[in-house]
C-alpha positions as CSV (number, residue, x, y, z in Angstrom):
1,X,144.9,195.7,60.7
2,X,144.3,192.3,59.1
3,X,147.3,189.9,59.5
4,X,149.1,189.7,56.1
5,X,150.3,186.3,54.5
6,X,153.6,186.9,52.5
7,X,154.5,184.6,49.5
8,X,156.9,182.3,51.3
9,X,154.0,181.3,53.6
10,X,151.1,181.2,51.6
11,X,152.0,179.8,48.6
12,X,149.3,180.1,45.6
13,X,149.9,179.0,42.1
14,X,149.7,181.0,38.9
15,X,145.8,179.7,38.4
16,X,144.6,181.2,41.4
17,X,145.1,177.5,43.9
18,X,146.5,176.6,46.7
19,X,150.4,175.2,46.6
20,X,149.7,171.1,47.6
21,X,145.5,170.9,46.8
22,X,145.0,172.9,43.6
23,X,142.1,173.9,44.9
24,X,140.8,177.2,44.3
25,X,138.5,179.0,47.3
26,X,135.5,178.8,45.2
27,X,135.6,174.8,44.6
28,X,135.5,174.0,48.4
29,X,132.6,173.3,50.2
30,X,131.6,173.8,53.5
31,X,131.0,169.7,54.5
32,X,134.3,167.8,53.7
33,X,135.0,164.3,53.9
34,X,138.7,163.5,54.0
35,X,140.1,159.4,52.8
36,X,143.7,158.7,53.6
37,X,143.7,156.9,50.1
38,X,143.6,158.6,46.9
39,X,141.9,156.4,45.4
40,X,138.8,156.6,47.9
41,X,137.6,159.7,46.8
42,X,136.3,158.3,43.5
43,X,134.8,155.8,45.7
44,X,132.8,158.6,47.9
45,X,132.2,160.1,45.1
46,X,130.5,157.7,43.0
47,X,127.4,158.5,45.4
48,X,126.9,161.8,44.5
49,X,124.3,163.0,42.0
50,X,126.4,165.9,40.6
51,X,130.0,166.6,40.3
52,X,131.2,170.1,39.6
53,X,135.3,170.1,39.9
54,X,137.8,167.3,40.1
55,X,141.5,168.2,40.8
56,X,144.6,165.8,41.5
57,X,148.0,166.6,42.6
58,X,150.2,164.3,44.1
59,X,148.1,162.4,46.6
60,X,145.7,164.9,46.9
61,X,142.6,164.4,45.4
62,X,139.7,166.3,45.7
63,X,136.2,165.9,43.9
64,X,133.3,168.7,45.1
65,X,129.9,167.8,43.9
66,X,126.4,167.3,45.9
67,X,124.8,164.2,47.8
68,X,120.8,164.5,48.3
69,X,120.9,168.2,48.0
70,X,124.1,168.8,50.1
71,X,127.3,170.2,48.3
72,X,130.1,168.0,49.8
73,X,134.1,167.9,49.1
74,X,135.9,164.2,49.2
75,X,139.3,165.2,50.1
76,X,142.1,162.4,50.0
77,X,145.1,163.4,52.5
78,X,147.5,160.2,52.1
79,X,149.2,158.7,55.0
80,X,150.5,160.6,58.2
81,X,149.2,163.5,60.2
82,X,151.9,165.6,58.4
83,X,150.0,165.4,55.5
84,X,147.1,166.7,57.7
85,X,149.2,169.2,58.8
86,X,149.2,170.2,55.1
87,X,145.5,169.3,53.9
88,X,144.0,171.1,57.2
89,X,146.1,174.5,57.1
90,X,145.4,174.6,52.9
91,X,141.4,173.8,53.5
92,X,141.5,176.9,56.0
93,X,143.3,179.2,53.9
94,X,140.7,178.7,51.3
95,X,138.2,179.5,53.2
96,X,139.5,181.8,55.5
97,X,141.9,184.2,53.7
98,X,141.5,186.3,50.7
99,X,143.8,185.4,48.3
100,X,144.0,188.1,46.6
101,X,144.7,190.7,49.1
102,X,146.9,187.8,51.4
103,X,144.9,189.0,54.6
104,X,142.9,187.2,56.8
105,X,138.9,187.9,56.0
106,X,137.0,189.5,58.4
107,X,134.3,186.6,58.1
108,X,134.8,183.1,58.5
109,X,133.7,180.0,57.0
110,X,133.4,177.2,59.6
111,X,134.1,173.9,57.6
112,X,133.0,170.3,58.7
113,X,135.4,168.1,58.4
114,X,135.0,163.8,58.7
115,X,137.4,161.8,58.4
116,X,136.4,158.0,56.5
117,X,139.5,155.3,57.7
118,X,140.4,152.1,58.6
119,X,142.1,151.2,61.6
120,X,143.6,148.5,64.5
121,X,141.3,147.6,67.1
122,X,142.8,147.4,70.7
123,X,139.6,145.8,72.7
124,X,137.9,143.0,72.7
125,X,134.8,144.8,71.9
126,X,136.1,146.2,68.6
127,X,136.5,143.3,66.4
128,X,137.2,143.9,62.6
129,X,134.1,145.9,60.6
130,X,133.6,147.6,63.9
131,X,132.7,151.1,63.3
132,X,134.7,153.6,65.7
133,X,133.6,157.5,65.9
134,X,136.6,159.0,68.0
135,X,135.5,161.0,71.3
136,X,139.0,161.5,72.2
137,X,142.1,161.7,69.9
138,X,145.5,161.2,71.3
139,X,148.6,161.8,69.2
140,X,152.0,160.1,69.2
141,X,152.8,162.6,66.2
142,X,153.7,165.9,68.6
143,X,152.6,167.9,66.0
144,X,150.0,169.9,67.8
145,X,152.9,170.7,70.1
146,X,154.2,173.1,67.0
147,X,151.1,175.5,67.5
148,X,150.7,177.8,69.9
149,X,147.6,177.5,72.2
150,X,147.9,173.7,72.1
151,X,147.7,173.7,75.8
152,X,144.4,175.7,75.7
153,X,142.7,172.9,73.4
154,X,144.1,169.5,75.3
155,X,142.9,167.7,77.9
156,X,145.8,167.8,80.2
157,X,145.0,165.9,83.3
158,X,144.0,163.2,80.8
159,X,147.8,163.6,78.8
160,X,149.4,163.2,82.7
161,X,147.3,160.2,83.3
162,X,148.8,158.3,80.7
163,X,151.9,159.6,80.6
164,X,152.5,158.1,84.3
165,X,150.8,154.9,83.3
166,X,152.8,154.4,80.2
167,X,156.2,155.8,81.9
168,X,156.3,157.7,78.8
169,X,160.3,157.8,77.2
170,X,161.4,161.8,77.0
171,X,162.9,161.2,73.8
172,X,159.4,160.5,72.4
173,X,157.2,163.4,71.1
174,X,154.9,164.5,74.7
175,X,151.8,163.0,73.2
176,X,148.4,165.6,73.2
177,X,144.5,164.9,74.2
178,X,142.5,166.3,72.1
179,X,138.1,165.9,72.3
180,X,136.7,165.9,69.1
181,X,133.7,168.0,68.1
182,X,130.7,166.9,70.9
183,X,127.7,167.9,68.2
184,X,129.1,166.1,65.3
185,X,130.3,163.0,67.1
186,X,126.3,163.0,68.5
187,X,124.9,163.3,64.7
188,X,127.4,160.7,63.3
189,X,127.9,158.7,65.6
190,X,124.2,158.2,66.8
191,X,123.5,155.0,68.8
192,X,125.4,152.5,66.2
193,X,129.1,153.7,66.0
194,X,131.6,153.0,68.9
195,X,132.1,156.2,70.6
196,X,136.2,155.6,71.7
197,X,139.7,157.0,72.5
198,X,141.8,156.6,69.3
199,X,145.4,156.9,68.9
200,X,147.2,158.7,66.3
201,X,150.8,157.2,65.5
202,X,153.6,158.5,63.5
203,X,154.5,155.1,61.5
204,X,152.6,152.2,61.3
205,X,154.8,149.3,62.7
206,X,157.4,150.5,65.8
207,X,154.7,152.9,66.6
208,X,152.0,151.0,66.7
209,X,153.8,148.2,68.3
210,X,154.5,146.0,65.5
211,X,157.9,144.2,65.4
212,X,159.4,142.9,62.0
213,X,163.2,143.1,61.9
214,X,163.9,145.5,64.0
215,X,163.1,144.9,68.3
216,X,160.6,147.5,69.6
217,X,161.9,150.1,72.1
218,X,159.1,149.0,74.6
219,X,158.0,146.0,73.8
220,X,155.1,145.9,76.2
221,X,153.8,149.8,74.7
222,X,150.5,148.0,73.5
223,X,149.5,146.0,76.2
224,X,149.8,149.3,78.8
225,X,148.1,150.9,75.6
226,X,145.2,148.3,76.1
227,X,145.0,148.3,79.7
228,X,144.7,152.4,80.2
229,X,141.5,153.7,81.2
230,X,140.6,157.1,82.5
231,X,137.1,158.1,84.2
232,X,135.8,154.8,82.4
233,X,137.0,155.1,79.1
234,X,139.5,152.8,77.4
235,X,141.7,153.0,73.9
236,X,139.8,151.4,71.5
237,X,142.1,151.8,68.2
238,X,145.2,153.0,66.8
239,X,145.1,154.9,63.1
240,X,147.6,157.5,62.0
241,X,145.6,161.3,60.9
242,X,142.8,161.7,64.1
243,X,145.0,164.1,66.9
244,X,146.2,166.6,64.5
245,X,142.8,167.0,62.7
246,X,141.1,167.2,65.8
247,X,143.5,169.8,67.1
248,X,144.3,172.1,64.1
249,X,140.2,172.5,63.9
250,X,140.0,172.8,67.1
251,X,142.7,176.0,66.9
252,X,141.0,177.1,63.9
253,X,137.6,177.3,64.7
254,X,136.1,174.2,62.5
255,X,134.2,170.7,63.6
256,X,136.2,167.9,62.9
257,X,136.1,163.8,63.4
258,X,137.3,160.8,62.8
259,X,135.2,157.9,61.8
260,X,137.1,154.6,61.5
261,X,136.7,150.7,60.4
262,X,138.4,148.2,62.4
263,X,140.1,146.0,59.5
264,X,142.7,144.2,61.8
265,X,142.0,143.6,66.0
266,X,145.5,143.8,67.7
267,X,144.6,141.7,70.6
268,X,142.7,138.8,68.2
269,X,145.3,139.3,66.2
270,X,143.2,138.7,63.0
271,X,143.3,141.0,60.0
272,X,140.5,141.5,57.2
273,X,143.1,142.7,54.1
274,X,140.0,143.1,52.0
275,X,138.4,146.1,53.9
276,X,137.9,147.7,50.5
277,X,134.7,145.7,49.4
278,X,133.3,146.5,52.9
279,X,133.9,150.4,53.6
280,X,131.5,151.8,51.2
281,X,128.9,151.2,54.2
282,X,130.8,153.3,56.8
283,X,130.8,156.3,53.9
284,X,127.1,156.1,53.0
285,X,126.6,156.4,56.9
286,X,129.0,159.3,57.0
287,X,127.1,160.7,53.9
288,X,123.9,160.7,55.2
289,X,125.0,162.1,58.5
290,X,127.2,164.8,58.0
């Protein structure tokens, strides 16, 4: 018998959408781009040749229209990989459950999903404009730790590894490994994106190791952060969404990645605050590629 989604869990609104998007199953395609900012998607968008829905609610905004031939969703998620929590699950209940029976179909859509963001570099190779495709997600979140199966989907020895080496604190969330989808890292990344290990935090300044008022917990986090490496490979970058995007797809069946520009290098310690006029390059790649 096909699982049945009550009310309370699936909520759809009176049109026929989905509770947070406002999408409805049939505006969603298959290739989806997410953008932390809401304001991005107009900016991915303005490439396309044809637009056939546009929907906002909150910071959700979604435009679906085609790029040389290919029908592509720009999906803006806002900050945090709670909001990925919500964005994720609500893009797979559109394409995965009938709405209006509330049971899981029998077949399933697998979706493509590429994350476009900015983030801190934590290498010397990975100065700002660097682009940064993400082999390996780690997140600080513990979000993944929610699901069930999250064992199944990590890479463990790699989580023990640097847990010891950080002397992680028990009162943080036990932080998850998660590789991202091999065949689209290979097709976006190609030979002129950084392949790295990207970190996932839940704020962006204790987390990530910045101090303003109030003294860090461990203030040496991001120099044992910077001087990790596993089986040759090294953190490269901290951003906030990759882990749990990697992971929920992962759990669900779908290809997911996170494809980053370096707009501030943590060790240089030099920021570029106008990223904006310089990110439309990293989305044509993406466009082109995905």
């Amino acid at each position: 018998m096909a699982k049945y989604f009550a009310e309370s869990e699936l909520i759809i609104n009176q049109d026929g959408s989905i509770f947070h998007l406002h999408l409805r199953p049939e505006q969603l395609a298959d290739k989806v781009i997410l953008v932390g900012d809401p304001g991005r998607v107009a900016l991915v968008a303005s490439h396309f040749e044809t637009k056939e829905c546009e929907v906002s609610n909150r910071e959700f905004n979604t435009i679906t229209g085609t790029y040389k031939g290919k029908r592509i969703t720009v999906q803006s998620t806002g900050i945090g990989c709670d909001n990925i929590d919500i964005v994720v699950n609500e893009l797979d209940a559109l394409a995965n459950i009938d709405f209006d029976t509330r049971t899981e179909k029998e077949q399933k859509r697998k979706l493509t999903l590429v994350r476009i963001g900015t983030c801190g570099g934590l290498q010397p190779f990975t100065p700002t404009g660097t682009y940064i495709a993400s082999e390996k997600s780690i997140g600080f979140d513990g979000l993944l730790n929610f699901y069930a199966g999250r064992n199944k989907v990590c890479d463990l020895d790699f989580e023990e590894n640097f847990k010891q080496h950080m002397k992680w604190n028990p009162l943080l969330c036990a932080p998850y490994v998660i590789d991202n989808d091999k065949e689209l890292i290979d097709r976006i990344a190609k030979d002129d994106m950084v392949r790295g290990v990207t970190i996932a935090c839940g704020g962006f300044f204790g987390p990530q190791g910045r101090e303003l008022r109030i003294p860090l917990a461990d203030p040496q986090q991001n120099e044992k952060v910077e001087s990790f490496e596993y089986k040759g490979l090294k953190i490269t970058n901290f951003e906030m969404e990759s882990s749990a995007l990697a992971g929920l797809a992962k759990l669900m069946g779908h290809q997911a990645l996170t494809c980053c520009m370096v707009i501030a290098n943590r060790v240089a310690k030099q920021a570029n605050s106008n990223y904006k006029n310089s990110i439309d390059g990293l989305i044509l790649e993406v466009l082109d590629r995905i």
